[in-house]
C-alpha positions in Angstrom: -14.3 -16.0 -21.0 -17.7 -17.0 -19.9 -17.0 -18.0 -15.7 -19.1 -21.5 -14.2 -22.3 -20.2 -12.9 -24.8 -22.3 -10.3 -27.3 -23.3 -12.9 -29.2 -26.4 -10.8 -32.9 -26.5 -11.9 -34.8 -26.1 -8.4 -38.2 -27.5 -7.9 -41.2 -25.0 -7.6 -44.7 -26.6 -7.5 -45.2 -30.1 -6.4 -48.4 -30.2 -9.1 -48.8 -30.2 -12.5 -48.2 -26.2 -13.3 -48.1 -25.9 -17.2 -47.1 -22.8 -18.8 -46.4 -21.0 -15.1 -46.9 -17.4 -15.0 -45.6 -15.5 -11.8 -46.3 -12.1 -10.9 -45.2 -9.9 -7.4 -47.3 -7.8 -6.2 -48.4 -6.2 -3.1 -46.1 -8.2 -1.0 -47.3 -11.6 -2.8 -46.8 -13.5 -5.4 -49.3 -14.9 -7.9 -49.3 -18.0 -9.9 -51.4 -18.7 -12.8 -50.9 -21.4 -15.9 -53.2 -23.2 -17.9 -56.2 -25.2 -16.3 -58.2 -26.0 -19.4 -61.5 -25.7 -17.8 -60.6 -22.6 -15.3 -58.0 -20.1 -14.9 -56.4 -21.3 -11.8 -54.8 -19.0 -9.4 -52.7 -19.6 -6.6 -51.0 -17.1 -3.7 -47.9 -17.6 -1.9 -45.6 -15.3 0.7 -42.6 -16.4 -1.1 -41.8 -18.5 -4.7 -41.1 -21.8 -3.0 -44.5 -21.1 -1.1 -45.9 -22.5 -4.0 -44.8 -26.3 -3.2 -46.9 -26.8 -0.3 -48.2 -23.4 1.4 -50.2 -21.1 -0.4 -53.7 -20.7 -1.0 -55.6 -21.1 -4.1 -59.3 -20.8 -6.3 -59.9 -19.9 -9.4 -60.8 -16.3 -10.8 -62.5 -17.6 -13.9 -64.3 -20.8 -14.9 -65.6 -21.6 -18.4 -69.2 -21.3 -19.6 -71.1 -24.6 -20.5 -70.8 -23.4 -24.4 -69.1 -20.6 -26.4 -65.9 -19.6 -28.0 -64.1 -19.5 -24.8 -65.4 -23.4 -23.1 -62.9 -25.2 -23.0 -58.8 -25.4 -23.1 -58.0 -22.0 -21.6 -54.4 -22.1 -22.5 -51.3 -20.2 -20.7 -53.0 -17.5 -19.1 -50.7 -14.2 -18.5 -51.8 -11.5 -15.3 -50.6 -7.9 -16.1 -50.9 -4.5 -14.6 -51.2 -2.5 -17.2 -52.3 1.4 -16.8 -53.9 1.4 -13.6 -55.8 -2.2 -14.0 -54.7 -5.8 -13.8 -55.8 -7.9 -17.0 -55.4 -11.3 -17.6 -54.6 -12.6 -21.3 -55.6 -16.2 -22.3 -56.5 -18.4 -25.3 -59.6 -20.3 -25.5 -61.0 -22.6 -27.5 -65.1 -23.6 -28.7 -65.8 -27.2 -27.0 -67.9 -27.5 -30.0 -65.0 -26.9 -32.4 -62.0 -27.8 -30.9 -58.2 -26.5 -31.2 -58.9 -25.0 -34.2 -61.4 -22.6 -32.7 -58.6 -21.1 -30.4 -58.3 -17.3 -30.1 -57.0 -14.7 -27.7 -59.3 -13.2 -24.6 -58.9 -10.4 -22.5 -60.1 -10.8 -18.3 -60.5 -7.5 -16.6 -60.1 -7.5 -13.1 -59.3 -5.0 -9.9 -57.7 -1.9 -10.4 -53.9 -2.4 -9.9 -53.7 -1.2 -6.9 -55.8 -4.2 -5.1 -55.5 -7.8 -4.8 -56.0 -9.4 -8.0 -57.0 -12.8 -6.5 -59.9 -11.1 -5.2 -61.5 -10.0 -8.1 -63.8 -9.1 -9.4 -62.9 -10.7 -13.0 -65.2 -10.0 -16.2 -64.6 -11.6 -19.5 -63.8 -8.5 -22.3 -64.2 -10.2 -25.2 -61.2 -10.6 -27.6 -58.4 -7.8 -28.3 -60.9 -5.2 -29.9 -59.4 -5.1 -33.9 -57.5 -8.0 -33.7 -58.2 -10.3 -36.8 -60.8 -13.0 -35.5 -59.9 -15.1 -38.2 -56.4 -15.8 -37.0 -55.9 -18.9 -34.7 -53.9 -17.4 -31.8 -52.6 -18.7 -28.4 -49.6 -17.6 -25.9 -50.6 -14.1 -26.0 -48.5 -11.8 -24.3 -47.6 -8.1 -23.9 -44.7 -5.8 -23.5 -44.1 -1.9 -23.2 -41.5 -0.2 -25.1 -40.9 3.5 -25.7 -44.4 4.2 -23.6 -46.0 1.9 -26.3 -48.1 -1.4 -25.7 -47.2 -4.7 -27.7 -48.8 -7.8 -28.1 -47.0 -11.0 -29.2 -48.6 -14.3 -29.7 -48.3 -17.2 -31.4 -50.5 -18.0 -34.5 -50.9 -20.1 -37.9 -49.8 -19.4 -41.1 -51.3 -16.6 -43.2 -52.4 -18.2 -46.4 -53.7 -15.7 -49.1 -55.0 -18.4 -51.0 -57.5 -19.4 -48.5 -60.7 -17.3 -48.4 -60.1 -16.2 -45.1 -56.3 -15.5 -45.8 -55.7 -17.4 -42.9 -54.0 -21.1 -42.6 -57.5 -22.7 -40.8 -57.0 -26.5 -41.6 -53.2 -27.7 -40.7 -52.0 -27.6 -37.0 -48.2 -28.1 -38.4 -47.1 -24.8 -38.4 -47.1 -22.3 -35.5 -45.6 -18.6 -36.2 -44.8 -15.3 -33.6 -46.7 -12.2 -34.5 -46.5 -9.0 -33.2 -48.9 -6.1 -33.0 -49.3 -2.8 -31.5 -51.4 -2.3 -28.8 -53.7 0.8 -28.2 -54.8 0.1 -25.1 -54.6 -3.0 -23.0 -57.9 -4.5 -25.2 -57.4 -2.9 -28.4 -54.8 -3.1 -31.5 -53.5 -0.5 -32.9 -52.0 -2.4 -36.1 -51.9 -5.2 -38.5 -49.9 -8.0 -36.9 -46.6 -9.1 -38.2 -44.4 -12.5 -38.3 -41.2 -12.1 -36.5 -40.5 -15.6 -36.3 -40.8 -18.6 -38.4 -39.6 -21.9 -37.5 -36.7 -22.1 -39.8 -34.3 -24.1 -37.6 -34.2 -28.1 -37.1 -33.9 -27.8 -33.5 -37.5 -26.0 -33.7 -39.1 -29.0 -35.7 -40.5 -32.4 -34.8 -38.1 -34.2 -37.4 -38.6 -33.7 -40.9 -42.0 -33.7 -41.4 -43.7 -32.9 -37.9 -44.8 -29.7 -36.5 -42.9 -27.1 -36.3 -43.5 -24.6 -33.5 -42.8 -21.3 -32.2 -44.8 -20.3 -28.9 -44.9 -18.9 -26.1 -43.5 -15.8 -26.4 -41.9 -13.4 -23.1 -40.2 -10.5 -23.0 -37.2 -9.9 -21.3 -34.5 -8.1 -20.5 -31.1 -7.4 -18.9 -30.6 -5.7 -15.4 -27.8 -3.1 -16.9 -30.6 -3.0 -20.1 -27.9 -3.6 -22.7 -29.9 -6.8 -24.3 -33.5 -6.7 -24.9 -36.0 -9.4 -26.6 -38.1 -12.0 -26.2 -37.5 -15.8 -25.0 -39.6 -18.1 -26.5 -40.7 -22.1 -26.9 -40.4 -23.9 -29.7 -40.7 -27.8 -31.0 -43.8 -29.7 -29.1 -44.6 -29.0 -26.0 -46.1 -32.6 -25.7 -42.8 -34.2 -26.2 -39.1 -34.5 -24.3 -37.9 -31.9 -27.4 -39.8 -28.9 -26.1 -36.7 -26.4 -25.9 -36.6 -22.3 -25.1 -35.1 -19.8 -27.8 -34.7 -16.2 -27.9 -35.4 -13.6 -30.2 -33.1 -10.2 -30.0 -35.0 -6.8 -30.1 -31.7 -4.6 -32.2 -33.9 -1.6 -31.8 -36.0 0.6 -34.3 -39.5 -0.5 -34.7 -40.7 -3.6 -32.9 -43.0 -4.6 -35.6 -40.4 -4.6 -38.4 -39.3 -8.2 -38.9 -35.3 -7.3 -39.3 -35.6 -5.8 -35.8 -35.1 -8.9 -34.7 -32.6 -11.9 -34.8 -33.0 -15.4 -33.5 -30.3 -17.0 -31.5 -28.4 -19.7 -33.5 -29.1 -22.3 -30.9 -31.8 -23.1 -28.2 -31.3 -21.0 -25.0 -32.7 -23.8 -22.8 -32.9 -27.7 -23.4 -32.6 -31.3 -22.2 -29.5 -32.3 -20.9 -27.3 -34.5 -23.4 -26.8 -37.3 -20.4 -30.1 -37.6 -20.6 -31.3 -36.9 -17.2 -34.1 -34.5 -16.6 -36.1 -32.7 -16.0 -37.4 -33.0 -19.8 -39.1 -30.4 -22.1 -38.4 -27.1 -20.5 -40.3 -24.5 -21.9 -43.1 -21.7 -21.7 -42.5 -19.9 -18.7 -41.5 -16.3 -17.5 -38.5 -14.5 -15.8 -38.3 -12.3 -12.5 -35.1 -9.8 -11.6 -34.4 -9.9 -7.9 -31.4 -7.6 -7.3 -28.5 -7.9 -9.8 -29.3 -12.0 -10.7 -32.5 -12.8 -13.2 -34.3 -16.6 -13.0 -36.3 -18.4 -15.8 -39.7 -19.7 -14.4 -40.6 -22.8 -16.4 -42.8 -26.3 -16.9 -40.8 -29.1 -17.1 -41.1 -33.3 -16.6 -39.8 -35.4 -14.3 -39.6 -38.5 -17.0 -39.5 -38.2 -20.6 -42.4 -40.3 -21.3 -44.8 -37.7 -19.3 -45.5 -35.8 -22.4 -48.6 -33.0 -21.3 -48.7 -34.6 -17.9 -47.1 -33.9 -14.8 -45.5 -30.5 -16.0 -43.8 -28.6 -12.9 -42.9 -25.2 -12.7 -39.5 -25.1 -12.2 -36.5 -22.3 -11.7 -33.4 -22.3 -13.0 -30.3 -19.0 -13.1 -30.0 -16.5 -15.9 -26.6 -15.6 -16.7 -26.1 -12.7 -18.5 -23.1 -12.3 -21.0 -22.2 -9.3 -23.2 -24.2 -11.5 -26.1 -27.1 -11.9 -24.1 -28.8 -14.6 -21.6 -27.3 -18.0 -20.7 -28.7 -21.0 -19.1 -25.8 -23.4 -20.1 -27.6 -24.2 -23.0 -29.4 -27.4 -21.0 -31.6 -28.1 -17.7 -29.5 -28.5 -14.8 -29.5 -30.9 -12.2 -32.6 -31.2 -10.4 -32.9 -30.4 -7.1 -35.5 -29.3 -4.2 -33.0 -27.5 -1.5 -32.8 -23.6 -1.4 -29.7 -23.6 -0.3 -28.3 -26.0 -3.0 -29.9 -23.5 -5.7 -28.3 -20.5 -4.2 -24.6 -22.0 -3.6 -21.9 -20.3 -5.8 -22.6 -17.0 -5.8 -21.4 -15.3 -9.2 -18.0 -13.6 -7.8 -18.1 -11.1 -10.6 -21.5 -9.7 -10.1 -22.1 -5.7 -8.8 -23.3 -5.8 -5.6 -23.5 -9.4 -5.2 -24.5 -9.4 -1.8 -27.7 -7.3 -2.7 -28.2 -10.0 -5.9 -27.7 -12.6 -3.1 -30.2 -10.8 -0.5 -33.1 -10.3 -3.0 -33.2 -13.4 -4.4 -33.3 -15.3 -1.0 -36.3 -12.9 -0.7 -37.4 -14.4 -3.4 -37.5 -17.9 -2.6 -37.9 -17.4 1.3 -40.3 -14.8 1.7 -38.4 -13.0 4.4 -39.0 -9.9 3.0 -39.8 -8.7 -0.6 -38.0 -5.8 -1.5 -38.9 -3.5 -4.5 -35.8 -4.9 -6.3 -38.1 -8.0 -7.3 -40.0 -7.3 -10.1 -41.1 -8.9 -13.4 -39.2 -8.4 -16.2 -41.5 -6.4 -18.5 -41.9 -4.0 -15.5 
């Protein structure tokens, strides 16, 4: 039996934060998410920093014209052999949505501050099909290998590109292996489709699956990805996952989709609406989603706040209760009710206050592709 587990959804940013991405590093935390015009980036001492006390400017803005000037979309900062990188889709002002494709930032070498640059645009993924639209790029290492998951449209071998280019309805998650951090080293491959009516806008609206993170389980006995599906503009944005069974991560029946939504709008419904898109971070024993999320159901794109909510981990997998739980901005009401059956709860405990107060950040803190 599956025991009751704290799972209140506590307030992180006070501003609109969409499709958060948190990293730790060097005794700080980063924020960046998508900014459209800019890839914003913000410090902080501690996660809850990010409310009211941390520092920000951007590391990139967009040129006047190009394949990359306007809607930078969910942008991801790695460390990735010896050099951070930042992933992000952008778009050609000129051409709209349908114009989006994945870029690759380089910045410092890993062992300096990223928010102090310098950042220089690569250029796509070197070998990665330009005639694929692509967004929510993100990467994993398994088995001392680099992979790249994003979402994409439809391949369509009747077109003369092979590529769906016309209808925004359909949003697939592809896999490919990575070389380097800039350069694929295969073909990509759908691994998801969305089949299921809980990942569709009725019966005849889009049907999405984005946003794609990898994560995995302290004692490393589940591993996948956690991803966002339905539209991210409406109240019916919703989190999934994705379970890597092992063998070769870019064979499709290496992987198997949860039957229902991991994360999702409370059936009361009270908010916080749309939860999706976001990351995770380990602090001791205990794991927390990082996602965007509404205060009122009519907000649609606006007014999207990161928020955190507790990972429970069963012998199936993660948990989050299945829906957002009740809002609140207190600490200490997010960190009542200790999980009794935990290892070393008190460690859990310890680092995750570290966390969220910034006393000190142990090494135990650390993303969950690291």
């Amino acid at each position: 039996m599956v025991s009751p587990y704290n799972h209140t959804c506590l307030d992180i940013t006070r501003e609109h934060a969409p499709d958060p991405w948190i990293t730790q590093a060097h005794g700080k935390f980063f924020l960046t998410f998508t900014g459209n015009n800019r890839i914003p980036m913000w410090e902080a001492n501690s996660v809850m920093d990010f409310y009211n006390d941390f520092e920000r400017w951007p590391v990139w803005q967009v040129p006047e014209s190009g394949p990359q000037s306007e809607r930078l979309w969910a942008p991801e900062l790695h460390a990735l052999r010896g050099r951070w990188y930042i992933y992000c889709a952008g778009a050609d002002k000129l051409l709209g949505n349908r114009s989006h494709r994945m870029y690759v930032l380089g910045g410092p070498r890993a062992d300096h501050d990223p928010h102090q640059g310098p950042w220089e645009l690569l250029g796509p993924i070197a070998g990665m099909d330009q005639r694929q639209w692509a967004i929510d790029g993100t990467v994993f290492e398994f088995n001392q290998t680099l992979y790249f998951v994003y979402s994409g449209w439809p391949r369509r071998e009747e077109y003369p590109n092979g590529w769906e280019d016309r209808s925004e309805l359909i949003q697939q998650l592809f896999i490919l292996r990575l070389e380097n951090p800039v350069t694929a080293g295969s073909e990509p491959v759908m691994i998801s489709h969305p089949s299921n009516t809980w990942e569709r806008l009725g019966t005849a609206g889009a049907a999405i699956n984005e946003g794609p993170q990898w994560l995995e389980s302290p004692s490393g006995h589940w591993q996948g990805l956690v991803y966002s599906c339905s539209g991210s503009w409406t109240k019916h944005y919703k989190m999934a996952t994705l379970r890597f069974l092992g063998g070769d991560p870019l064979n499709p029946a290496s992987w198997q989709k949860s039957k229902t939504p991991l994360l999702q709008n409370r059936e009361d419904g009270v908010g916080p609406y749309g939860p999706g898109h976001g990351c995770f971070l380990h602090a001791g024993n205990e794991t927390v989603a990082l996602f965007h999320a509404t205060d009122r159901d009519t907000d649609g794109s606006q007014n999207r706040r990161c928020r955190m909510q507790r990972v429970r981990w069963t012998e199936e997998g993660p948990d989050m209760g299945g829906y957002v739980g009740a809002q609140v901005s207190s600490v200490d009401q997010f960190l009542e009710h200790e999980l009794p059956e935990l290892d070393s709860a008190s460690h859990g405990s310890s680092a995750l206050k570290a966390l969220l107060h910034g006393v000190h950040v142990p090494e135990s803190i650390e993303h969950s592709e690291l």
